[in-house]
C-alpha positions as a Markdown table, in Angstrom:
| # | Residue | x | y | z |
|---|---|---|---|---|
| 1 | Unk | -25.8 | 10.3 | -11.5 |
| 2 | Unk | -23.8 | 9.4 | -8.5 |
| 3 | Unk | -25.7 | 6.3 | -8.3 |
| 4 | Unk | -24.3 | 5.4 | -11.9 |
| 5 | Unk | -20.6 | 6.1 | -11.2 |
| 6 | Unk | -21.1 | 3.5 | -8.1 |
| 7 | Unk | -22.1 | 1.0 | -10.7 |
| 8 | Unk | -19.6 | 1.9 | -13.2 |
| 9 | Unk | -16.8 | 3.6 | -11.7 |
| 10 | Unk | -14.7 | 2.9 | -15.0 |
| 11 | Unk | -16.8 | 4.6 | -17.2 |
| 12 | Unk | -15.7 | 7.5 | -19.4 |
| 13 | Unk | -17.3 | 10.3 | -17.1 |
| 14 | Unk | -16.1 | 8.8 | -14.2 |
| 15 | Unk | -12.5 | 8.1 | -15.4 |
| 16 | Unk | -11.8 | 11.7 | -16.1 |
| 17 | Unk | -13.4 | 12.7 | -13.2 |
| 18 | Unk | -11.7 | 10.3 | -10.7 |
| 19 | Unk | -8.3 | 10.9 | -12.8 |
| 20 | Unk | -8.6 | 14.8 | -12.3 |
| 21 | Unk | -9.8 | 14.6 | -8.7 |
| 22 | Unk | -7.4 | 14.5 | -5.8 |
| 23 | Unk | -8.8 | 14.4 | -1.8 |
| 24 | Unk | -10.4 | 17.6 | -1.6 |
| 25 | Unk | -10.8 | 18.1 | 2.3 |
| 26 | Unk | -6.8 | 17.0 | 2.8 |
| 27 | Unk | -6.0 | 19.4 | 0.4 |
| 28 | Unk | -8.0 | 22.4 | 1.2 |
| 29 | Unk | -5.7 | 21.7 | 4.5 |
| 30 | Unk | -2.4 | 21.1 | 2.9 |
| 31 | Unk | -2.9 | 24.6 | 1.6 |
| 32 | Unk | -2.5 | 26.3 | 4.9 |
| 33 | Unk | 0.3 | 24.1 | 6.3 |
| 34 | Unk | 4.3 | 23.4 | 6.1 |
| 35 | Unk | 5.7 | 20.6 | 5.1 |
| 36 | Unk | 6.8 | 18.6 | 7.7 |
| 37 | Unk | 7.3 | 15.2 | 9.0 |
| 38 | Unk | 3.8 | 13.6 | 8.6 |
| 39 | Unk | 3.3 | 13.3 | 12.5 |
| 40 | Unk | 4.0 | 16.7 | 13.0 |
| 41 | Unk | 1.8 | 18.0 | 10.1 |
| 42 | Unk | -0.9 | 15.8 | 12.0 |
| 43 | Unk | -0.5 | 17.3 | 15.4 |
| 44 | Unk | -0.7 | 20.7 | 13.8 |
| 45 | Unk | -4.1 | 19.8 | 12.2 |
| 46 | Unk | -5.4 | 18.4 | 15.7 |
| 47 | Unk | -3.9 | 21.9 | 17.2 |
| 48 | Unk | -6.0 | 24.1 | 14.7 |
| 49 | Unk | -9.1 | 21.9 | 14.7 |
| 50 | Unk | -9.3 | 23.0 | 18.8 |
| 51 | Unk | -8.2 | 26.6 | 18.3 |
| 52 | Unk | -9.7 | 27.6 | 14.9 |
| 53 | Unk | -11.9 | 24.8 | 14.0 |
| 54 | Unk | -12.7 | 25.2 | 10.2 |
| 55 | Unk | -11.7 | 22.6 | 7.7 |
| 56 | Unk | -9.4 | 21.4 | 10.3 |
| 57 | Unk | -12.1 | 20.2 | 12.3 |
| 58 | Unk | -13.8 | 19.1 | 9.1 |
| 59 | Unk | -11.3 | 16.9 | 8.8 |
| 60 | Unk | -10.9 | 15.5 | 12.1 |
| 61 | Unk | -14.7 | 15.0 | 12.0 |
| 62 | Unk | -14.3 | 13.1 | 8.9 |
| 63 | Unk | -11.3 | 11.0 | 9.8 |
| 64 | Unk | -13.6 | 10.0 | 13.2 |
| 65 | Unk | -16.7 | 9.3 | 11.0 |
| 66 | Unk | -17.5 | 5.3 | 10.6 |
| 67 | Unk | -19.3 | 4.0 | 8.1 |
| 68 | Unk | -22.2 | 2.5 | 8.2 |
| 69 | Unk | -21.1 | -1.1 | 6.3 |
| 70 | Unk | -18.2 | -1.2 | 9.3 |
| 71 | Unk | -18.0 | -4.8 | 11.3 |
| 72 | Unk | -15.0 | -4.3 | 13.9 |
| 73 | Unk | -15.4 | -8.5 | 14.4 |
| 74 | Unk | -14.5 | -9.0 | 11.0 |
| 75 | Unk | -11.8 | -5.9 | 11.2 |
| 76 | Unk | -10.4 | -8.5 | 13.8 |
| 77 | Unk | -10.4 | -11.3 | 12.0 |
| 78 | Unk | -8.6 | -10.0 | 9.2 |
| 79 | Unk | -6.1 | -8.5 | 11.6 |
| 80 | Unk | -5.2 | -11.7 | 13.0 |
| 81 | Unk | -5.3 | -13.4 | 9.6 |
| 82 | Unk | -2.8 | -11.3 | 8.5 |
| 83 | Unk | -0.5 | -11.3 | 11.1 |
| 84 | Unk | -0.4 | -15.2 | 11.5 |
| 85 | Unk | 1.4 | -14.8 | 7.6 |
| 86 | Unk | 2.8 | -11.4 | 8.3 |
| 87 | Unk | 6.0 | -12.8 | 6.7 |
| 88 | Unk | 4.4 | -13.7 | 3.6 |
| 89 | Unk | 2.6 | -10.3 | 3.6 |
| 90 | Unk | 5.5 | -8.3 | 3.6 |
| 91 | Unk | 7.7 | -10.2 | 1.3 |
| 92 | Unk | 4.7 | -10.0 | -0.9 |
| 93 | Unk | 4.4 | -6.6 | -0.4 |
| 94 | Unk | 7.8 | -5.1 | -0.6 |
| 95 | Unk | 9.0 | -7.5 | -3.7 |
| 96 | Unk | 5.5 | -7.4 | -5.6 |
| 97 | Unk | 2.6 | -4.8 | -4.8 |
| 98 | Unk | 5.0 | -1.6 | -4.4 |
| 99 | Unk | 6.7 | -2.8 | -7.6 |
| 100 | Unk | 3.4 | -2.9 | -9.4 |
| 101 | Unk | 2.6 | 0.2 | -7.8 |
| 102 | Unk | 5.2 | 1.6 | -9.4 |
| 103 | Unk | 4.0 | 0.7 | -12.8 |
| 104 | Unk | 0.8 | 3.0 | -12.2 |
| 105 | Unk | 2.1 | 5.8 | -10.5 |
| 106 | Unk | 2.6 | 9.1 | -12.7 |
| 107 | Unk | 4.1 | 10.8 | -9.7 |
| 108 | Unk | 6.0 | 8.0 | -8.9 |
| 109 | Unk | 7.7 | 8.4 | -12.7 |
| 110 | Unk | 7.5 | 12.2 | -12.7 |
| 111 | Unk | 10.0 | 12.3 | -9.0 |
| 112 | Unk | 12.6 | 10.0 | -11.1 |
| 113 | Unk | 12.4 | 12.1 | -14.0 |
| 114 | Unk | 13.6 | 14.9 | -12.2 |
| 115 | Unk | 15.9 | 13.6 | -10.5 |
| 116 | Unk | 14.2 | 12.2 | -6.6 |
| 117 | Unk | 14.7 | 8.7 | -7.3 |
| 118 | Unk | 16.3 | 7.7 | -3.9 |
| 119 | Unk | 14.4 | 9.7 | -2.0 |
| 120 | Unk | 11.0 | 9.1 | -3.7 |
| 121 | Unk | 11.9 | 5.2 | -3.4 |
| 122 | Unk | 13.1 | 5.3 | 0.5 |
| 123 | Unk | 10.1 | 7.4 | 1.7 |
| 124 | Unk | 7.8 | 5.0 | -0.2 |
| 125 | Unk | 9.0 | 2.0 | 1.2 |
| 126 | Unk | 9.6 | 3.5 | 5.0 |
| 127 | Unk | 6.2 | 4.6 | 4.8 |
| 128 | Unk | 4.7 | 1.3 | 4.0 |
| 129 | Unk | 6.7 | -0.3 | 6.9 |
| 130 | Unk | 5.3 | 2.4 | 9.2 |
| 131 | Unk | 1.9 | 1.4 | 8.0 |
| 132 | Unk | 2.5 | -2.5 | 8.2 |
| 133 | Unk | 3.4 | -2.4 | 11.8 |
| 134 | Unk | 0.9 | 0.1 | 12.9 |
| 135 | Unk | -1.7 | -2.1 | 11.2 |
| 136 | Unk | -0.7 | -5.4 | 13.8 |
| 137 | Unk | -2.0 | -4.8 | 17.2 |
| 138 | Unk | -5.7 | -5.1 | 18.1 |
| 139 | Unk | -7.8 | -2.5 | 17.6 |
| 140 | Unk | -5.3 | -0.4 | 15.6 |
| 141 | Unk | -8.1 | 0.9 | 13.3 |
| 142 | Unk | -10.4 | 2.6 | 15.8 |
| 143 | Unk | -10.1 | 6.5 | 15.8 |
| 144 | Unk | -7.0 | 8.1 | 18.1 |
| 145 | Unk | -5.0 | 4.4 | 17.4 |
| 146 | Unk | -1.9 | 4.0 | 15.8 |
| 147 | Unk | -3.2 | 2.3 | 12.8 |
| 148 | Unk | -6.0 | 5.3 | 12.0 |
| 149 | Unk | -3.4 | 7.9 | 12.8 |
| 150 | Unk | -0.8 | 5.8 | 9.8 |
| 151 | Unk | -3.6 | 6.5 | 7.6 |
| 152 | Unk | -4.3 | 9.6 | 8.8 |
| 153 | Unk | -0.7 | 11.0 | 8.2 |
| 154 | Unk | -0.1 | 8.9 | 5.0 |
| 155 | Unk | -3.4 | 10.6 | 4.1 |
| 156 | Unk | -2.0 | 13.8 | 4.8 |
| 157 | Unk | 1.4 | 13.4 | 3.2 |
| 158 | Unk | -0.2 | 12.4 | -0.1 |
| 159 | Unk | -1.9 | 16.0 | -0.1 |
| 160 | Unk | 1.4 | 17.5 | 0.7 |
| 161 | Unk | 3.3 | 15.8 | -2.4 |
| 162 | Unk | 0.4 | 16.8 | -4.8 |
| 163 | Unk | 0.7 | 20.5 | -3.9 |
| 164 | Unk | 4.5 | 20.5 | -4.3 |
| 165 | Unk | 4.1 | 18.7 | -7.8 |
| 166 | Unk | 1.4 | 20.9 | -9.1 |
| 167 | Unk | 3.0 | 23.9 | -7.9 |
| 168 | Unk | 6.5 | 22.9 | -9.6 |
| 169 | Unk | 4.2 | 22.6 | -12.5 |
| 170 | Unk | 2.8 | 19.0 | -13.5 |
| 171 | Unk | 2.8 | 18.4 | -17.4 |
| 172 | Unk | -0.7 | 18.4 | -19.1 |
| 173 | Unk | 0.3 | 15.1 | -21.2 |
| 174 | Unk | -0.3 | 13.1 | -17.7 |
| 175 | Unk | -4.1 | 13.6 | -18.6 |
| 176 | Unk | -4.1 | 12.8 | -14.7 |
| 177 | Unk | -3.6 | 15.1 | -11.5 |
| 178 | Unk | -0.7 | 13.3 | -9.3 |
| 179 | Unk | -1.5 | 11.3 | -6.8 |
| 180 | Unk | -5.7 | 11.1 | -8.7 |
| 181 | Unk | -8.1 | 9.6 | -7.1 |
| 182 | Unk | -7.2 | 6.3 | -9.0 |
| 183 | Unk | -3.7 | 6.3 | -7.7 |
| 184 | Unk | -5.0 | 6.1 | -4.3 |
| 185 | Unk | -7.5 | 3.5 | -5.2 |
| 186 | Unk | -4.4 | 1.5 | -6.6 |
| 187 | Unk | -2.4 | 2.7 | -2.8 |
| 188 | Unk | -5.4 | 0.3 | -1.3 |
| 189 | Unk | -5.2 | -2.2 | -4.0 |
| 190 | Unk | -1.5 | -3.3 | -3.3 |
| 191 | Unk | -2.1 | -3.7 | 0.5 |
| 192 | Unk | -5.2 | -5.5 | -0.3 |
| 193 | Unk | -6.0 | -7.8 | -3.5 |
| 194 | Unk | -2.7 | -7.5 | -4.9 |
| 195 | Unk | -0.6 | -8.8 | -1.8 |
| 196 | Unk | -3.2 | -11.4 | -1.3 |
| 197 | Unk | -2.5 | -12.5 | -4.7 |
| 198 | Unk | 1.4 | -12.4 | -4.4 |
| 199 | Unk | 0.8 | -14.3 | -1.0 |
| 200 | Unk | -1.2 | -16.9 | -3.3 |
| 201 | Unk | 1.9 | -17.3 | -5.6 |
| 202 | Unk | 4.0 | -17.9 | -2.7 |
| 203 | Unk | 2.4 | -20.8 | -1.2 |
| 204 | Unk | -0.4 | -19.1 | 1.0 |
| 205 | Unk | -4.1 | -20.0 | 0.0 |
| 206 | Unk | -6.8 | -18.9 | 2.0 |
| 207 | Unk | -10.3 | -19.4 | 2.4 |
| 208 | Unk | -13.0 | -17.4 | 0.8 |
| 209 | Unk | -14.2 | -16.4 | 4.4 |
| 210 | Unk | -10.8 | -15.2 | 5.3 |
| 211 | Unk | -10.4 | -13.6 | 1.8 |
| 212 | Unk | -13.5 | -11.5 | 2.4 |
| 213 | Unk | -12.5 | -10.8 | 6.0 |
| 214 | Unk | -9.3 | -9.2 | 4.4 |
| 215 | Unk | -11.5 | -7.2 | 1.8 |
| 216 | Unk | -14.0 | -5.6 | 4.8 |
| 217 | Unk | -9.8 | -4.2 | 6.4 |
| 218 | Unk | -8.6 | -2.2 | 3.7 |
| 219 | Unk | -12.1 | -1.2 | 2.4 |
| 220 | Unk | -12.4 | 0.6 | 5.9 |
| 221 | Unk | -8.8 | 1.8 | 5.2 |
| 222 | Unk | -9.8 | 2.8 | 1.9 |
| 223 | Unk | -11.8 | 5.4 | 4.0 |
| 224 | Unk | -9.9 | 6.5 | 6.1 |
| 225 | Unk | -7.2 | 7.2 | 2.6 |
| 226 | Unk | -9.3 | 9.3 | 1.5 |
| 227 | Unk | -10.6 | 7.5 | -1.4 |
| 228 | Unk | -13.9 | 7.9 | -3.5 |
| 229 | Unk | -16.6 | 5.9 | -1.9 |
| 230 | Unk | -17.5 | 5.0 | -6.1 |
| 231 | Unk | -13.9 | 3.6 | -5.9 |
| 232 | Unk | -14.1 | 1.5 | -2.4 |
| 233 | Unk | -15.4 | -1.9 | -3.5 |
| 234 | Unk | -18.2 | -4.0 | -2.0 |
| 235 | Unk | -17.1 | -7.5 | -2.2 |
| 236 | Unk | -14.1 | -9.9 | -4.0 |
| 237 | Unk | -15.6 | -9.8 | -7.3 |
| 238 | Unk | -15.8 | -6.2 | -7.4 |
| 239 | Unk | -12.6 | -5.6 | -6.4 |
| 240 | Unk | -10.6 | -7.8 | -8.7 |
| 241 | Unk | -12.8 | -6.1 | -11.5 |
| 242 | Unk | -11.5 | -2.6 | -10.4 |
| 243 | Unk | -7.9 | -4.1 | -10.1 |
| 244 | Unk | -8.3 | -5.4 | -13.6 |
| 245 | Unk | -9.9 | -2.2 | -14.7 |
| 246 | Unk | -6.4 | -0.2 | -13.0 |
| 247 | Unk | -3.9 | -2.1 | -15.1 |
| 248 | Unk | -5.1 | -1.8 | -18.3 |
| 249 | Unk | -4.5 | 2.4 | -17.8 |
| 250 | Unk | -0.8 | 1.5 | -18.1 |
| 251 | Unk | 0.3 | 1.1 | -21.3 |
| 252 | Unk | 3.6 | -0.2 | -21.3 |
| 253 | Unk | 6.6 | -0.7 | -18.8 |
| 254 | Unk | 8.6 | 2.5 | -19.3 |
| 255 | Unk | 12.6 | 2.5 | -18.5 |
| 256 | Unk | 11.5 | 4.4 | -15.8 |
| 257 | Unk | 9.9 | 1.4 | -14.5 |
| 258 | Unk | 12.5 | -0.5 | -14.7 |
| 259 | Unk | 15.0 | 2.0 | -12.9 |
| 260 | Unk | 12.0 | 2.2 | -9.8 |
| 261 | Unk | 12.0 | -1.7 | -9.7 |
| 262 | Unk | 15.3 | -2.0 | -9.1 |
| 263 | Unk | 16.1 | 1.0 | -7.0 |
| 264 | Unk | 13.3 | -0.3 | -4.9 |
| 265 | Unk | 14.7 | -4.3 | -4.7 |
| 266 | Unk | 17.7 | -2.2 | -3.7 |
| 267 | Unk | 16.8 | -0.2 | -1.1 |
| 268 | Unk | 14.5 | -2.9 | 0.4 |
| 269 | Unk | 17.6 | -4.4 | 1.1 |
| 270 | Unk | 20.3 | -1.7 | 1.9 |
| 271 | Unk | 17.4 | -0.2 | 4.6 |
| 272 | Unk | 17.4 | -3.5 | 5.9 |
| 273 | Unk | 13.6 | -4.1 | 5.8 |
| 274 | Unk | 13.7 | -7.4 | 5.8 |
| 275 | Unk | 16.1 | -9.8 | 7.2 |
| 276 | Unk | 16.5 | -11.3 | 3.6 |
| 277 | Unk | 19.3 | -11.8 | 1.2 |
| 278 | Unk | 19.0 | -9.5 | -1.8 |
| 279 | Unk | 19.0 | -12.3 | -4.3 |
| 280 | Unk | 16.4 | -14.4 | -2.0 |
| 281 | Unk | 14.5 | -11.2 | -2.6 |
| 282 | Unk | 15.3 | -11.1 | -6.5 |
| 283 | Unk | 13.8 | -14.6 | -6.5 |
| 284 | Unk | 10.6 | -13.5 | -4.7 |
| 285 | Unk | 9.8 | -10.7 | -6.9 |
| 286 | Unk | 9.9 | -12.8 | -9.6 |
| 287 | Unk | 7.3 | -15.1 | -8.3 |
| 288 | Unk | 4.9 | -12.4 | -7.0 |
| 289 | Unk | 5.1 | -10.1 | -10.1 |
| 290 | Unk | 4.8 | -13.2 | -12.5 |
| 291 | Unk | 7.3 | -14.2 | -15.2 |
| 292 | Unk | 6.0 | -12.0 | -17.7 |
| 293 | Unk | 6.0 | -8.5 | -15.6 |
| 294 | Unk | 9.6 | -9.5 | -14.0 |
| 295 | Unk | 10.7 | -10.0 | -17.3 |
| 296 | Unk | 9.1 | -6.7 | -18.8 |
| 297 | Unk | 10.6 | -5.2 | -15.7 |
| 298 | Unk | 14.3 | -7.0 | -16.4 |
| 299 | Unk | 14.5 | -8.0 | -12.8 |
| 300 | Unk | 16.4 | -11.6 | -13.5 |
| 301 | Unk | 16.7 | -14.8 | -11.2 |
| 302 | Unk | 20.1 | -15.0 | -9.6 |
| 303 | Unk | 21.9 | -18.4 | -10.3 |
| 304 | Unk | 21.2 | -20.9 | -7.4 |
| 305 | Unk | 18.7 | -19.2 | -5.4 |
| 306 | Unk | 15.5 | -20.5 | -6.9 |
| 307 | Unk | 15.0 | -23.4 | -5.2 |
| 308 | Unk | 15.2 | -21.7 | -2.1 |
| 309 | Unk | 12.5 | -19.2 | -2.7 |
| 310 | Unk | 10.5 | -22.3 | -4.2 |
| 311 | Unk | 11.3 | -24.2 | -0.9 |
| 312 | Unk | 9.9 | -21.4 | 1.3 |
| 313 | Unk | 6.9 | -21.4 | -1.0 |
| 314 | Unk | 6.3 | -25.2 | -0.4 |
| 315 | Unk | 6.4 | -24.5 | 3.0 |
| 316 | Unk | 3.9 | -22.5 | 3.0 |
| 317 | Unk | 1.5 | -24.8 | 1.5 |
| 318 | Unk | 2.1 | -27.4 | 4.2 |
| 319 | Unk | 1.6 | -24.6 | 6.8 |
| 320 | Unk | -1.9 | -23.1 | 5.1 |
| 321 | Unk | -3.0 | -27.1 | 4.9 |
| 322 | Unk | -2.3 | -27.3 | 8.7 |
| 323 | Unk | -3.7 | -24.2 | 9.1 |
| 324 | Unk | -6.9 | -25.7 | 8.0 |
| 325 | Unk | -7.4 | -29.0 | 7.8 |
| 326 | Unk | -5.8 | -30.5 | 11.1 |
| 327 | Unk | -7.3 | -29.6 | 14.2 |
| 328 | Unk | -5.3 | -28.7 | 17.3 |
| 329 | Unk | -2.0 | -27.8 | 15.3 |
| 330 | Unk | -2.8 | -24.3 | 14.7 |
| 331 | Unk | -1.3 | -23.2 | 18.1 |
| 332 | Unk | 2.0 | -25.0 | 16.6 |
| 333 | Unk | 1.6 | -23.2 | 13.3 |
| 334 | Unk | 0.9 | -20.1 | 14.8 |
| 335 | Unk | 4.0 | -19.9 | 16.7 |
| 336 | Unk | 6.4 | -20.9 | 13.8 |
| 337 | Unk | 4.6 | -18.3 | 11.6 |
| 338 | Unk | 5.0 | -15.9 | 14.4 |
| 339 | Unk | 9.0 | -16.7 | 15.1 |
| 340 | Unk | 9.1 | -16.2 | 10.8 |
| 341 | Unk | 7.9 | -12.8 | 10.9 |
| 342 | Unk | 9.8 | -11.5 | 14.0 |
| 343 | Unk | 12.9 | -13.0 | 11.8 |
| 344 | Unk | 11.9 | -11.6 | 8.5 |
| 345 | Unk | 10.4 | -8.3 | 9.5 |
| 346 | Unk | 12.2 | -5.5 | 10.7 |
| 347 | Unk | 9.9 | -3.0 | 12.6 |
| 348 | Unk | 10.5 | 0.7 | 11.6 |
| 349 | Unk | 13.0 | 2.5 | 13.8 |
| 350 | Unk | 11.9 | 6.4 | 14.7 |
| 351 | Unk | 14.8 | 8.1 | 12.8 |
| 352 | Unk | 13.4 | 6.4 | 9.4 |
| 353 | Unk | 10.3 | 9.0 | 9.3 |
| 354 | Unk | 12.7 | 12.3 | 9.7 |
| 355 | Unk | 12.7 | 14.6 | 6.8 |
| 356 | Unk | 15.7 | 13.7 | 4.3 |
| 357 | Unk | 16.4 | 16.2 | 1.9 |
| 358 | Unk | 15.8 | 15.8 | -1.6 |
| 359 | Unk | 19.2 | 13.8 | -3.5 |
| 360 | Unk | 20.0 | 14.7 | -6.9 |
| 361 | Unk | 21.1 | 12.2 | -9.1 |
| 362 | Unk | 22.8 | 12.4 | -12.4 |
């Protein structure tokens, strides 16, 4: 059976049950916690797994346990692929995949609806510049570093917000739990294929052997998310298939949507994520959503700005040619890429991961 759902993990069966299946170990543990910042909700599970042991420790065990497909020399690679373009990455990220994201989520939709916009929105993007940085430095994947503890927490946190929603009562037309299995497999999507793609539409082409390199990263931090090993994809191919297979589950952009779109442009820029004008940003969304989603979406181009963004993407393809195709300029490349992303990207500050209360809004 199981051996079917890897081949098919679209399939009717498999739909309802990935749909209607959350992260069973991180929930069982999310049960017998509080609420709290996710690095204190951690430290309280590493606590219990020494004193009581339990699913705690089951959880530890299973955050510590590698799998057997794991090559830490092409972990690195990727790593340092994707910190040579961190820029791109981000911009691509914040303006495109969480945006798409968006368009997916039913808990996403179901916080705006009653009324969490602003905080749903600032603790989605805060999180994902916690995870981006934790993701840079060498190594940051093996068990006890910061990038496995990100994933850890974020892990964590996604438990927390599923027990709050079903306990405030979740409605049945959803057909979905929140924060499903596919939800999470999406989560890996946007860090992974779809950022690779929006780095694509601004100017950054890579090779097949980086591409895959990229892939083998966030499949091991599909993992450590928590995500159905019939959901964590083998190769490229399979990947895009799944991503393709994703979208088609949303019908249509919903004015919901549209208000998370903007709120999230928006607060990209008031939080000061990146060292970007808001309309420069406007412009990039445009090009890594595609003209037909930024126009579903209503985000529009702001008068005289275009040929800037287009002028950063050019840029870009010189730098991927050099990158390349001529030999001993990479060191150059690599240090204007570098000085881009110290200038782009803002690193997260430690009061951006305190608790905020939950805002109404009218």
């Amino acid at each position: 059976m199981f051996s079917l759902l890897r081949e098919n993990p679209m399939s009717d069966f498999s739909i309802k049950r990935l749909s209607s299946s959350g992260d069973p170990i991180a929930d069982v543990v999310a049960l017998r916690i509080d609420r709290r910042r996710p690095a204190q909700m951690m430290d309280e599970v590493h606590y219990l797994a020494k004193t009581e042991i339990s699913i705690y420790q089951e959880f530890v065990d299973q955050l510590n346990t590698l799998p057997t497909w794991l090559d830490w020399d092409q972990i690195e690679h990727a790593r340092r692929l994707q910190a040579a373009f961190n820029h791109a990455r981000s911009i691509a990220i914040f303006s495109g995949s969480l945006i798409e994201g968006y368009c997916q989520s039913r808990a996403a939709v179901a916080l705006v609806t009653r009324g969490h916009l602003n905080h749903e929105v600032i603790r989605r993007i805060h999180e994902t510049n916690y995870l981006i940085h934790s993701l840079k430095s060498r190594d940051s994947l093996k068990p006890g570093n910061q990038g496995h503890r990100a994933l850890s927490e974020l892990r964590l946190s996604n438990a927390m917000i599923r027990k709050n929603l079903l306990a405030r009562g979740w409605p049945d037309h959803y057909k979905s739990i929140p924060l499903s299995q596919l939800d999470m497999a999406f989560d890996m999507l946007e860090f992974g294929y779809i950022a690779t793609k929006g780095m694509e539409r601004l100017g950054i082409h890579l090779q097949a052997d980086d591409k895959n390199a990229i892939h083998h990263f966030w499949r091991f931090c599909s993992w450590l998310y928590g995500v159905d090993e019939s959901l964590i994809t083998e190769n490229q191919q399979a990947e895009e298939a799944l991503y393709k297979q994703l979208s088609q589950r949303q019908k249509k952009i919903s004015k919901e949507h549209e208000l998370l779109a903007h709120t999230t442009l928006r607060c990209v820029s008031e939080q000061s994520l990146l060292n970007l004008p808001r309309e420069l940003l406007l412009s990039f969304s445009r090009i890594c959503l595609g003209q037909e989603q930024a126009d579903a979406l209503a985000i529009k181009q702001p008068p005289g700005w275009k040929r800037t963004a287009n002028f950063y993407v050019t840029a870009n393809r010189g730098a991927t040619f050099v990158h390349y195709h001529i030999p001993g300029m990479s060191g150059l490349n690599q240090r204007i890429n570098h000085y881009l992303s110290q200038n782009i990207m803002v690193p997260p500050q430690p009061q951006e991961r305190r608790a905020r209360p939950l805002k109404k809004i009218a």
